[in-house]
N, C-alpha and C positions, 0 to 999 in steps of 0.2 A: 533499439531492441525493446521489446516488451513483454515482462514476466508475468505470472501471472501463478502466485505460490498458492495452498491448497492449507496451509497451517502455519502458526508463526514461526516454528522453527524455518522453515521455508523462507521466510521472510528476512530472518539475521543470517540464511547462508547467503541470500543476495546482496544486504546492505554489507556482510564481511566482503563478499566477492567483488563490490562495485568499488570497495575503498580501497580494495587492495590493489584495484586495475587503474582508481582516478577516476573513474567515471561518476559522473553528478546523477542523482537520483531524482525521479517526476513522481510523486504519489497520485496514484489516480484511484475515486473512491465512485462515487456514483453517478460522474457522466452530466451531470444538471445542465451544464452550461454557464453556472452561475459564478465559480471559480474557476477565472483566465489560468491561475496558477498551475493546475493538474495538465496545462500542453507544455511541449518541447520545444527548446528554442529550436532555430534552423541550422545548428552547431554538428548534429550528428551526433553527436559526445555523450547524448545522456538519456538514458536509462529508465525509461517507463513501467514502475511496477502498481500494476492492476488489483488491488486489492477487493476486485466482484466476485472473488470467490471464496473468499472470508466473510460468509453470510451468517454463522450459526448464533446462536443467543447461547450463553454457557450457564446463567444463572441470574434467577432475577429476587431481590430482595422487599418485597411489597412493604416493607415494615421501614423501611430508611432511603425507599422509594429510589433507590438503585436496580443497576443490574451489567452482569459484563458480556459482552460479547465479542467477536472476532476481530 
């Protein structure tokens, strides 16, 4: 399966929802090809959550050269 939440609350009713069924989590973030780690094994069992649509910037701190996003 692969989710694909819209906000972080989205995001903790997945990881509540996958822990409570046993199902092992895949974080997929932007696709690079760079990290093997973001594919599924060939197990069936686990859980691909897509985090492409967790794009927003919420706030950026020029002064301590931070900032947070999605």
């Amino acid at each position: 399966a692969v989710v694909r939440p819209a906000n972080t609350q989205q995001v903790a009713d997945v990881v509540k929802a996958c822990s409570a069924a046993g199902a092992a989590i895949v974080p997929q973030g932007g696709n690079t090809g760079l990290a093997v780690g973001s594919i599924p094994d060939d197990s069936g069992t686990q859980v691909v959550l897509s985090l492409q649509r967790l794009n927003a910037i919420r706030t950026i701190d020029a002064a301590n050269l931070t900032m947070t996003v999605e």
